[in-house]
C-alpha positions as CSV (number, residue, x, y, z in Angstrom):
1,X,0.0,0.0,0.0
2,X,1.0,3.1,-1.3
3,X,0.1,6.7,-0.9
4,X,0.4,8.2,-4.5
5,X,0.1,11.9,-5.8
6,X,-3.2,12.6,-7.6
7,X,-2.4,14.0,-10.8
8,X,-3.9,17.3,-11.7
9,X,-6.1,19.1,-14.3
10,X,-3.7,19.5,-17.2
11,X,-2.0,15.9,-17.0
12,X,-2.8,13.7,-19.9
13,X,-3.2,10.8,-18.1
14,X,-6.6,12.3,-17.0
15,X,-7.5,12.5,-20.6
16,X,-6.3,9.1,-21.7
17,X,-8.7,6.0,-22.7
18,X,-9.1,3.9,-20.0
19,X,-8.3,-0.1,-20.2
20,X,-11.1,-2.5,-18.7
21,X,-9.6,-5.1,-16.2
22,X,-9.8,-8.6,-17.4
23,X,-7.4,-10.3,-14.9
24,X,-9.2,-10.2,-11.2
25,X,-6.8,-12.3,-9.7
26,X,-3.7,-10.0,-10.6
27,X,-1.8,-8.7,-7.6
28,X,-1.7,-5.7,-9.4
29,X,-5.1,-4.9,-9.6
30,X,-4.9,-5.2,-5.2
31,X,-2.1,-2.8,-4.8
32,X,-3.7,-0.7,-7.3
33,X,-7.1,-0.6,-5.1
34,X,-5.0,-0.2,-1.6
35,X,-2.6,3.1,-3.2
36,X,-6.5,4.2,-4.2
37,X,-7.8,3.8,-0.5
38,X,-4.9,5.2,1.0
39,X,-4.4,8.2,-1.4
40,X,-8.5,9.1,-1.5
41,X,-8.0,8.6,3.0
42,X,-4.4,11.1,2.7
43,X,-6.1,13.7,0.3
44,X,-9.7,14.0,2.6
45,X,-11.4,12.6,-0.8
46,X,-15.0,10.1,-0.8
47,X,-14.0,8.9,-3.9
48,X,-11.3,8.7,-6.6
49,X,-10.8,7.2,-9.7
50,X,-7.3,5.4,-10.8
51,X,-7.0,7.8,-13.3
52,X,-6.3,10.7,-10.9
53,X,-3.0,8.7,-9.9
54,X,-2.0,8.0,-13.1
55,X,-3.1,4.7,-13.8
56,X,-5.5,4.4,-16.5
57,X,-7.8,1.7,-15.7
58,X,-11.5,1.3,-15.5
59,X,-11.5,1.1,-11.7
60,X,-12.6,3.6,-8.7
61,X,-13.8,3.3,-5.4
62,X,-15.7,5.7,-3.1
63,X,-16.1,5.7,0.9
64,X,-18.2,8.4,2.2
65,X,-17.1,8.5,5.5
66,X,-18.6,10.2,9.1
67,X,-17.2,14.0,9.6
68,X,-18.7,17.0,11.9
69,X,-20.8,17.8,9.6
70,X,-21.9,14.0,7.5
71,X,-23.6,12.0,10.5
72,X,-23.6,8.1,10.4
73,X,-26.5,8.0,8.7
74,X,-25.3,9.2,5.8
75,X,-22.1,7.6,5.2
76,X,-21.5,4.2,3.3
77,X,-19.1,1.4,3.4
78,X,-16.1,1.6,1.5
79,X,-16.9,0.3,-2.1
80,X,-14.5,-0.8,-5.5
81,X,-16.0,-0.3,-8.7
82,X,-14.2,-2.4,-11.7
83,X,-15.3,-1.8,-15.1
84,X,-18.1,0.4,-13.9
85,X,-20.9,1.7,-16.2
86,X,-24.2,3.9,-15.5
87,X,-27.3,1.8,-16.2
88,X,-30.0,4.5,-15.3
89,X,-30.2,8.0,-14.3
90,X,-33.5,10.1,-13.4
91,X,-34.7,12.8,-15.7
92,X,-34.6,14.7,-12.3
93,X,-31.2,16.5,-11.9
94,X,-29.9,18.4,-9.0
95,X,-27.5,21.2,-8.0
96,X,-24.3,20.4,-5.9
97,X,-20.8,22.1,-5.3
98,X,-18.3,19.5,-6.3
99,X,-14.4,19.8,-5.7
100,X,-11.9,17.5,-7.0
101,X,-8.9,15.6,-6.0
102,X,-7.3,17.0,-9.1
103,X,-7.5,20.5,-9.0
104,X,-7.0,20.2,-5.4
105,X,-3.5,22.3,-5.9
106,X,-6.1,25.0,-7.0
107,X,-8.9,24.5,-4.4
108,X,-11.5,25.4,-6.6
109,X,-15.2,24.3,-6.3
110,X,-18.2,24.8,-8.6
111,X,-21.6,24.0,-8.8
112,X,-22.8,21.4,-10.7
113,X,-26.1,19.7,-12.4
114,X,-26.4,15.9,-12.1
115,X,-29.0,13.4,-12.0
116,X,-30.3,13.3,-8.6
117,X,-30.5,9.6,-8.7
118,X,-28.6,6.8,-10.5
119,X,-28.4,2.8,-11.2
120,X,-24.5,2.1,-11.6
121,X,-23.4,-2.0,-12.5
122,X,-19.8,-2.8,-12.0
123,X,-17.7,-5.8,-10.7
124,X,-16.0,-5.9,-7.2
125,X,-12.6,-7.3,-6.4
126,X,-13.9,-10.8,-6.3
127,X,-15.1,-10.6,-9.9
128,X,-18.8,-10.0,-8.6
129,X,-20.8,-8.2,-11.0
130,X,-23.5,-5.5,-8.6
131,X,-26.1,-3.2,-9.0
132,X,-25.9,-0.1,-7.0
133,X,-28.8,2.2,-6.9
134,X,-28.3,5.6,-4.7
135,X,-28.6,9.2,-4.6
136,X,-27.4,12.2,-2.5
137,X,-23.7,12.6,-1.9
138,X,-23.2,8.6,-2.6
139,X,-24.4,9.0,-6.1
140,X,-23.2,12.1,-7.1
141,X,-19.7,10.7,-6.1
142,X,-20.3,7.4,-8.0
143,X,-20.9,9.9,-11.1
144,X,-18.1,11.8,-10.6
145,X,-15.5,9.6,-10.1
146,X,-17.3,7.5,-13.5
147,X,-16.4,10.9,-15.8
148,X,-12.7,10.2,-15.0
149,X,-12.8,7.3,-16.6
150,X,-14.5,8.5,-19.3
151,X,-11.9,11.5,-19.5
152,X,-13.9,14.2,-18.5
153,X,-13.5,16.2,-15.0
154,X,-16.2,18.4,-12.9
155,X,-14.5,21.5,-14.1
156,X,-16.2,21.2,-17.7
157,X,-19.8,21.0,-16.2
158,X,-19.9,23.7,-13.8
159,X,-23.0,25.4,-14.2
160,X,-21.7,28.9,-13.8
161,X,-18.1,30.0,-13.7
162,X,-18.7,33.5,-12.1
163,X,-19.6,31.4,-9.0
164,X,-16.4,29.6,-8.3
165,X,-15.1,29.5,-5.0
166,X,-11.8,29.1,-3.3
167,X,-11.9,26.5,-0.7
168,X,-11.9,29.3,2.3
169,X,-15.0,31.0,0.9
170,X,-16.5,27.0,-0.1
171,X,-16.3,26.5,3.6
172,X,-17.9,29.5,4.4
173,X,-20.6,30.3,1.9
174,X,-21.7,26.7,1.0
175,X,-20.3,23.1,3.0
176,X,-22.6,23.9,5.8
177,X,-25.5,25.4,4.0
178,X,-29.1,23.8,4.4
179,X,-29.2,23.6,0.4
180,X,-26.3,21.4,-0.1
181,X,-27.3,19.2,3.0
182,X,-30.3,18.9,1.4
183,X,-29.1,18.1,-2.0
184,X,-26.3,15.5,-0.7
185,X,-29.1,13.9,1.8
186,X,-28.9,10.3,1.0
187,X,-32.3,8.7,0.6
188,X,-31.9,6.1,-1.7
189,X,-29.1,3.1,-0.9
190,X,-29.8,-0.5,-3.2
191,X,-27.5,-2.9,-3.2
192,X,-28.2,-6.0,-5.1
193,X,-25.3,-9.3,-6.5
194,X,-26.8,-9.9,-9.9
C-alpha cells in the first residue's frame, strides 16, 4: 500500500482511454485498489478514480465517511468499482458544489447539475458483477469519479463560472449550508449481487 500523488487538471493521463480489467486475480489490480484507499483517506477525498493517480484503468472506489458535519447515517461502506458503467439515471437533476482531487493544488469548487438519482453495474474485487442504486452525496460521487474514466473532470460542467469558490469561501458560503445538506441527503441506498 501506497500513498500516490493525484495528478492534476492538465495531465494527460486524465484525458487518456481507460483499459477495462480482465485479470481479477492480478496482484496488481490489489495494490492498485490499496494506493486508491490510502491516497483518497491522505487527500480527505469520498472517492477517486485510478485515473487521478496516473493509472489508467476502468477502476474507482468511493467511501463516504462520518465527519462533523456527514452524520452516520449518511455515510456508506467503502466500495470498488471495476469496469463500472451507468445503467440509469433520473430525468430529475440536482445542483451540488463539487471539488476535486485533481484540482485540489487550485482549491477550486463549482456548482454542478447531475441526475439526482442513478443505477451504476460494476464488478468488485472478487469478480462479482453488482447493481448499486443511490442518490445524495453517494451518487453524485459514483458519477463523478465515473467521468474520469471517461476522461472528462467536474470542471467542464460547472454550471456557472462567475460562482467559483476558493476553498476558504466554499467552507464558508456553502459546505454547511441547508441547500447542499439537502441536495447530498442520502435517501436512496440498493444494493443488489446480480
Amino acid at each position: 500500500m501506497a500513498i500516490r500523488q493525484t495528478i492534476q487538471t492538465g495531465h494527460p493521463n486524465l484525458k487518456a482511454i481507460n483499459k477495462k480489467i480482465v485479470n481479477f486475480s492480478n496482484p496488481e489490480l490489489s495494490q492498485l485498489i490499496a494506493d486508491l484507499k490510502d491516497t483518497m483517506y491522505e487527500v480527505g477525498l469520498i472517492g477517486i478514480a485510478a485515473p487521478q493517480i496516473g493509472e489508467n484503468f476502468m477502476v474507482f472506489i468511493t467511501e463516504p465517511r462520518k465527519t462533523d458535519t456527514r452524520p452516520a447515517d449518511q455515510t456508506d461502506e467503502f466500495r470498488v468499482y471495476i469496469n463500472p458503467k451507468i445503467v440509469w439515471s433520473s430525468k430529475e437533476q440536482i445542483e451540488i458544489w463539487e471539488g476535486c482531487g485533481s484540482v485540489c493544488d487550485a482549491k477550486l469548487f463549482g456548482s454542478v447539475f447531475r441526475p439526482k438519482v442513478i443505477e451504476v453495474e460494476a464488478f468488485d474485487l472478487q469478480n462479482r458483477k453488482f447493481g448499486f442504486k443511490c442518490d445524495g452525496i453517494l451518487g453524485r460521487v459514483i458519477q463523478h469519479e465515473m467521468d474520469h474514466l471517461l476522461g472528462v473532470e467536474f470542471i467542464e460542467k460547472i454550471a456557472d463560472y462567475s460562482k467559483l469558490k476558493s476553498l476558504d469561501f466554499y467552507i464558508k458560503d456553502i459546505k454547511n449550508s441547508p441547500e447542499l445538506l439537502k441536495a447530498t441527503n442520502i435517501t436512496i441506498k440498493e444494493f443488489k449481487l446480480l
